[in-house]
LUMKEDO-524384 format. One record per residue: residue number from 0; x, y, z of N, C-alpha, C, O, CB in turn. Coordinates in steps of 0.05 Angstrom, whole numbers. Atoms other than C-alpha are relative to their C-alpha. Glycine has a CB too. Example, Ala and Ser with C-alpha at 12.3 -4.5 7.8 and 13.67 -1.06 7.14 Angstrom:
! residues 2
(0, (18, -24, 0), (246, -90, 156), (18, 24, 0), (39, 24, 13), (-20, 1, 25))
(1, (-16, -24, -1), (273, -21, 143), (-15, 22, 14), (-5, 44, 18), (9, 9, -29))
END
This chain:
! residues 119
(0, (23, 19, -3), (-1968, 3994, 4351), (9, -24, 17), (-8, -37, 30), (-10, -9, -27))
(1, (-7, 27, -13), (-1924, 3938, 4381), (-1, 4, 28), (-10, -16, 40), (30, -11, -7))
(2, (1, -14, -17), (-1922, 3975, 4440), (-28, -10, 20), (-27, -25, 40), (1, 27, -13))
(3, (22, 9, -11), (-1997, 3971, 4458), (-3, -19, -1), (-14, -26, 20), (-17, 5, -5))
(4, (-4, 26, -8), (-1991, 3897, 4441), (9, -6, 18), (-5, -19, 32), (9, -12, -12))
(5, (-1, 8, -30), (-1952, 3888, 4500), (-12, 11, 18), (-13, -3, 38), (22, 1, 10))
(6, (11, -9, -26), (-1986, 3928, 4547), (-21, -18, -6), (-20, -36, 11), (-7, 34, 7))
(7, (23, 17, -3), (-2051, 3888, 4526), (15, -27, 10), (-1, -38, 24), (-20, -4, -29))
(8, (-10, 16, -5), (-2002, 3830, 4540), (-4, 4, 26), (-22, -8, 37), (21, -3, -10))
(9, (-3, -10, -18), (-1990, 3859, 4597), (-27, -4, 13), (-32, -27, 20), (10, 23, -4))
(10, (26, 7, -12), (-2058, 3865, 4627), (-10, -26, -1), (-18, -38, 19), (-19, 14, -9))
(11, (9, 28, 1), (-2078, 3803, 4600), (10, -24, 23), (-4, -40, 36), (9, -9, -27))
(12, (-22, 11, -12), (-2019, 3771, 4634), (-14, 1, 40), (-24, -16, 55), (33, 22, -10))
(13, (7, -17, -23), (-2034, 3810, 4697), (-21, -13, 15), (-17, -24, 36), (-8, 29, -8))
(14, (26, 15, -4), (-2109, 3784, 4702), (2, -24, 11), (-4, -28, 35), (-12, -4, -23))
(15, (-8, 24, 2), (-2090, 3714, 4689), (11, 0, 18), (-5, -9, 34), (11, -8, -17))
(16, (-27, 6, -30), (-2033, 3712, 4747), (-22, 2, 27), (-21, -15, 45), (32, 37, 5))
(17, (9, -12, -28), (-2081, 3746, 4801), (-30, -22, -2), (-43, -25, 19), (-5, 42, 0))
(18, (19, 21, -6), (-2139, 3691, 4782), (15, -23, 7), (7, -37, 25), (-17, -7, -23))
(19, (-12, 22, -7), (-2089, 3641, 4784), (13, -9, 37), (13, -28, 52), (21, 3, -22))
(20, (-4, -1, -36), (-2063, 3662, 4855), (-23, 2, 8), (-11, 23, 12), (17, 24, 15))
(21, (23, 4, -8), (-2132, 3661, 4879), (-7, -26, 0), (-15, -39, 19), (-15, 15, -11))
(22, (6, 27, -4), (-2142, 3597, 4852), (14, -13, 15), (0, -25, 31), (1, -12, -19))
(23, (-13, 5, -15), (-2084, 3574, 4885), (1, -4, 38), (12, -19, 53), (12, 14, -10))
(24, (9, -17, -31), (-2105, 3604, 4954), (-15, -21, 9), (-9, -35, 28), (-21, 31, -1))
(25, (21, 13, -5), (-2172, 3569, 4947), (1, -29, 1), (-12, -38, 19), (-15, 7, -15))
(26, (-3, 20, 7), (-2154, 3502, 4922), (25, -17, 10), (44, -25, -3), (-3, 5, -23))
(27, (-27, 12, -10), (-2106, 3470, 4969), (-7, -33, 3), (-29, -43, 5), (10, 14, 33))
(28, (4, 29, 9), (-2095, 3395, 4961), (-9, -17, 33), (-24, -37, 36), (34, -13, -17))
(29, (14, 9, -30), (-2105, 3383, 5042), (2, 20, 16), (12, 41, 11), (13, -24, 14))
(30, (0, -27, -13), (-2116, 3421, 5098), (20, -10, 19), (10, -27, 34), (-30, 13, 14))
(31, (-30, -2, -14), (-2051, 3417, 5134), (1, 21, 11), (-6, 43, 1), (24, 0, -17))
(32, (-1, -16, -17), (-2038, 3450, 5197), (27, 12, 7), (46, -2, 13), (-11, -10, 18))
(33, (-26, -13, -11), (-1984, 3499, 5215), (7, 14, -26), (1, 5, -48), (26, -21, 13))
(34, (-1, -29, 17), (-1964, 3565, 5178), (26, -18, -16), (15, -28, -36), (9, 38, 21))
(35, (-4, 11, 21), (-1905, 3528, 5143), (0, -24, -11), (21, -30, -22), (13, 5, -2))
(36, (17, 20, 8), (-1940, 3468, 5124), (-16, 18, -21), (-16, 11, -45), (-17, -13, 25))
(37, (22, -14, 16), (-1990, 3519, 5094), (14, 13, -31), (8, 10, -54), (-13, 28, 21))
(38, (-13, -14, 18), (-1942, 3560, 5057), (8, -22, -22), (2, -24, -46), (23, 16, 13))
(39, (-18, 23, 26), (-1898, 3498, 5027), (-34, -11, -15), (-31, -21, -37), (26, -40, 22))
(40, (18, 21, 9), (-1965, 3467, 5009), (-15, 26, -29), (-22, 17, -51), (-25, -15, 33))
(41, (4, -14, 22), (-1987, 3537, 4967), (23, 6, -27), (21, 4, -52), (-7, 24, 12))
(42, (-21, -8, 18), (-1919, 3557, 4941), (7, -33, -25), (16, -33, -48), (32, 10, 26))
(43, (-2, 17, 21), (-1918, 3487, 4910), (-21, -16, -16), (-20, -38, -27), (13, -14, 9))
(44, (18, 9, 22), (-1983, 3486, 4875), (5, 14, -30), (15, 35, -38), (-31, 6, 9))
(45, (-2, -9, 31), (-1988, 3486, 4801), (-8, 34, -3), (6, 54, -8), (-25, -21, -20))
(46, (20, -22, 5), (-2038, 3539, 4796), (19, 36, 7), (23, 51, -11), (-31, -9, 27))
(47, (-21, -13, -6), (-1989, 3594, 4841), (26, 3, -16), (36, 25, -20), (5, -10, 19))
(48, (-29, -4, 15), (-1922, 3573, 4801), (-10, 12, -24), (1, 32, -33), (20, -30, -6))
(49, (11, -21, 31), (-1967, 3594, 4731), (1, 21, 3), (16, 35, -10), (-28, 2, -12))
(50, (8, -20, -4), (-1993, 3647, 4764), (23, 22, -2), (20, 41, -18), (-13, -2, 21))
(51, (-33, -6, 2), (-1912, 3673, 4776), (9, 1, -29), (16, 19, -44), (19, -23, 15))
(52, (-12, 0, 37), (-1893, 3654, 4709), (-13, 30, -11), (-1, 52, -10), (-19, -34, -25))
(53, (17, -17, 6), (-1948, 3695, 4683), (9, 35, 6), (10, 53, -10), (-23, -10, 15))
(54, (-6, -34, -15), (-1929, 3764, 4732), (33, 0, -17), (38, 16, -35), (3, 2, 51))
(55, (-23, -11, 12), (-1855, 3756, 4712), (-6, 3, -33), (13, 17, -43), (26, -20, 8))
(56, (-6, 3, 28), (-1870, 3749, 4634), (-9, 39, -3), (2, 57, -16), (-24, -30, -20))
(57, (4, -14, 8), (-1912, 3802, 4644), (5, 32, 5), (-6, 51, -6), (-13, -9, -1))
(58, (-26, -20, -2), (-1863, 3853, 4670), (13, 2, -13), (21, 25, -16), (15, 0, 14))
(59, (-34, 7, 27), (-1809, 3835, 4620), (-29, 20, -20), (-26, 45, -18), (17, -57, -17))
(60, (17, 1, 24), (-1874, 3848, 4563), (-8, 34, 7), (-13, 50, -12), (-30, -29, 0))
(61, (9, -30, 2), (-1893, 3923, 4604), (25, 15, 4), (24, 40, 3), (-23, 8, 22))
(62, (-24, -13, 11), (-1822, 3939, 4603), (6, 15, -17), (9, 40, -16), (12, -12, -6))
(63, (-4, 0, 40), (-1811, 3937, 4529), (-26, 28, -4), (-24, 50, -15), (-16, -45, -23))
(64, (10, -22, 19), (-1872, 3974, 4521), (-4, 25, 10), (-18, 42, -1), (-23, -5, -11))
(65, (2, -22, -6), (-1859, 4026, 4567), (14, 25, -13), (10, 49, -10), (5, -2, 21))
(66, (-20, -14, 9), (-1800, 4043, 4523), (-20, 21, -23), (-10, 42, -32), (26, -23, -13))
(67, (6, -25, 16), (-1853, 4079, 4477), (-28, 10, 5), (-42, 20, -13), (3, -7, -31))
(68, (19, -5, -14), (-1910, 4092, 4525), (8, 11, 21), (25, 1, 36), (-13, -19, 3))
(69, (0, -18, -24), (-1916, 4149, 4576), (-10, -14, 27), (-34, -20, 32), (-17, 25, -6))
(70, (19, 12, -22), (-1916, 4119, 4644), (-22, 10, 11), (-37, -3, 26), (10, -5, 19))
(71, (30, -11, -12), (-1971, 4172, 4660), (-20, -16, -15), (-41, -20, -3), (-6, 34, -5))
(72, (22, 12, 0), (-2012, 4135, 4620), (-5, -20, -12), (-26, -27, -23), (-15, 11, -6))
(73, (2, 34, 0), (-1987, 4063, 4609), (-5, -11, 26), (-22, -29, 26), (29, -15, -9))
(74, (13, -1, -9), (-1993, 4060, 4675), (-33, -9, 16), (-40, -28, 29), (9, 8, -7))
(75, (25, -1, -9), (-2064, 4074, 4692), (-19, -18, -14), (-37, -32, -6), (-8, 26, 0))
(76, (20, 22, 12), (-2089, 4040, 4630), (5, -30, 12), (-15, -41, 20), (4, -2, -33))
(77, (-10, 16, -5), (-2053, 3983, 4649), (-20, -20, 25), (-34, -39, 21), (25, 13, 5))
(78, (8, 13, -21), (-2073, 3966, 4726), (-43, 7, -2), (-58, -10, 6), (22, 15, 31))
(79, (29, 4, 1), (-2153, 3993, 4714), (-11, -18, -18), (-34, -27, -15), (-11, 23, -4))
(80, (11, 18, 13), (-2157, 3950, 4657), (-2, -29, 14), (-23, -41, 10), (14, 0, -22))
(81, (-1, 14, -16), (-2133, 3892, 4705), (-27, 6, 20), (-47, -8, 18), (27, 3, 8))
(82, (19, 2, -17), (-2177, 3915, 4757), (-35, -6, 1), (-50, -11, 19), (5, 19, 7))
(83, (21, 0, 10), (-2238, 3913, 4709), (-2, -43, 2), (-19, -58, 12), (2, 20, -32))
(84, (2, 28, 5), (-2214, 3836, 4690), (-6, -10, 15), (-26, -23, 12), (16, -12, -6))
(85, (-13, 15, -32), (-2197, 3811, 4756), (-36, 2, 12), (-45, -18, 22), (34, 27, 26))
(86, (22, 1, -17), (-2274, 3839, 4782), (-16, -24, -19), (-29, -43, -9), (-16, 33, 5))
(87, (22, 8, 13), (-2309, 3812, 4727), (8, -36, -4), (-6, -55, -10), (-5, 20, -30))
(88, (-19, 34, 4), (-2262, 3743, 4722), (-14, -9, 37), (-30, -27, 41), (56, 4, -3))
(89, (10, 13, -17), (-2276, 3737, 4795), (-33, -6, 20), (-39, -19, 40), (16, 6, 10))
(90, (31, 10, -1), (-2353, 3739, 4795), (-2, -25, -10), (-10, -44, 3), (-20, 17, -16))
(91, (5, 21, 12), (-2350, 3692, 4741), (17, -26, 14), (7, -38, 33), (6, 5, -27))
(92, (-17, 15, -23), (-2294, 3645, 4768), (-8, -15, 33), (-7, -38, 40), (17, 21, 5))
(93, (1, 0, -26), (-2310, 3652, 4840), (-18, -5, 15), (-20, -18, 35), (6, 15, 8))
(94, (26, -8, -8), (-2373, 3672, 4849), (-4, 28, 26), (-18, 34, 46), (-12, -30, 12))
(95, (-4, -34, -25), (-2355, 3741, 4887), (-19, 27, -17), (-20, 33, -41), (50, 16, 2))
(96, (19, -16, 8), (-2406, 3796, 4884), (11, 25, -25), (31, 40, -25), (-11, 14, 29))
(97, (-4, -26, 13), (-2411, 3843, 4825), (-29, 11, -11), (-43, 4, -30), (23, -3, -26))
(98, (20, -3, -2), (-2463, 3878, 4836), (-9, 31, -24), (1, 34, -46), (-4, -1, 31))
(99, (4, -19, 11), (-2495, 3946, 4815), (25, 27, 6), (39, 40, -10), (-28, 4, 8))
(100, (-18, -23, -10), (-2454, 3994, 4853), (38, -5, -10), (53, 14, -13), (-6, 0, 38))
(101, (-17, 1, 7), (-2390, 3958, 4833), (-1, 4, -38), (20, 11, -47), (9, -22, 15))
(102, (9, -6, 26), (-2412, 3965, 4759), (6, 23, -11), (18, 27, -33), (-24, 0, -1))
(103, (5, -25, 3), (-2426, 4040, 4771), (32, 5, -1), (44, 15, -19), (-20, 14, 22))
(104, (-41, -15, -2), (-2343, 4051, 4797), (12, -8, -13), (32, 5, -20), (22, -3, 24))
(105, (-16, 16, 25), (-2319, 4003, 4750), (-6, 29, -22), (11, 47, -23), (-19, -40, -12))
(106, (4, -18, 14), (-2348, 4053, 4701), (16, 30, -7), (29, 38, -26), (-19, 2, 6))
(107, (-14, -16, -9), (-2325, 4112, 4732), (34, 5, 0), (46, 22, -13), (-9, -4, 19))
(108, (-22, 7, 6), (-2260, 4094, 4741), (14, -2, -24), (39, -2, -25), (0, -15, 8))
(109, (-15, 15, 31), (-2246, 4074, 4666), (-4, 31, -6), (14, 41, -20), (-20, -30, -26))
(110, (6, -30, 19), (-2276, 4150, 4650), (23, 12, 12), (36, 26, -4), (-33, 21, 4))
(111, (-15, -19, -10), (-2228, 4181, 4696), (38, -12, -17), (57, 3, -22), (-6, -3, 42))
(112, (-26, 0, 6), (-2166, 4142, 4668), (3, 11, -35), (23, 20, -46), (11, -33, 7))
(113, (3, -11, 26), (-2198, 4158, 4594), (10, 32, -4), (22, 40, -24), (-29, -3, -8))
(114, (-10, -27, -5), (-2187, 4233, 4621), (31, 4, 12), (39, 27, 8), (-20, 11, 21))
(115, (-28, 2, -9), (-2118, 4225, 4649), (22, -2, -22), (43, 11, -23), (3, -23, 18))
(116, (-19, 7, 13), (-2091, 4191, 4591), (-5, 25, -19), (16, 35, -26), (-1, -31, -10))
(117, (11, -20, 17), (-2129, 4248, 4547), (24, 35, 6), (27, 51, -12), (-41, 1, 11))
(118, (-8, -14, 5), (-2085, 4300, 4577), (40, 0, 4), (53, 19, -3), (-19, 15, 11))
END
């Protein structure tokens, strides 16, 4: 059982990091010109260094629970569950389209990894 606790760590984690680098992206403190101007000015926002924290914890956390989870289907649950968060975090969040048709593959998608992990 501890197992799936980290992988939900894991995704959770996952989610969290990839809103946080987005936020990061979006939210720069000035607009400063020149590629490393740009970079130093992301790599040293808050929002980015969480976001890091976050990805390394949550490697160390799908590690551990790969030790008693089949990567065929820690895996798949893993990044579609992310992919579910991340759409639906960045409608809300962002305001980026989630419309009908992304709804429909979101769907899709989750049935096909329900069948993967199933055999």
């Amino acid at each position: 059982m501890m197992h799936w606790l980290l992988l939900l760590v894991t995704i959770i984690l996952t989610a969290v990091a990839n809103i946080s680098l987005k936020y990061a992206a979006l939210h720069r403190q000035s607009e400063v010109k020149g590629i490393v101007a740009n970079l130093w000015e992301i790599f040293t926002t808050p929002a980015l260094i969480f976001g890091i924290g976050c990805l390394g914890i949550a490697v160390i956390a799908y590690a551990v629970a790969l030790r008693n989870i089949n990567l065929s289907v820690g895996y798949p649950v893993m990044t579609t569950s992310v992919v579910v968060l991340v759409a639906v975090f960045s409608a809300f969040f962002f305001g980026e389209p989630f419309n009908v048709v992304k709804a429909v593959g979101t769907v899709i998608v989750i049935c096909g990894v329900i069948l993967l992990s199933q055999s």
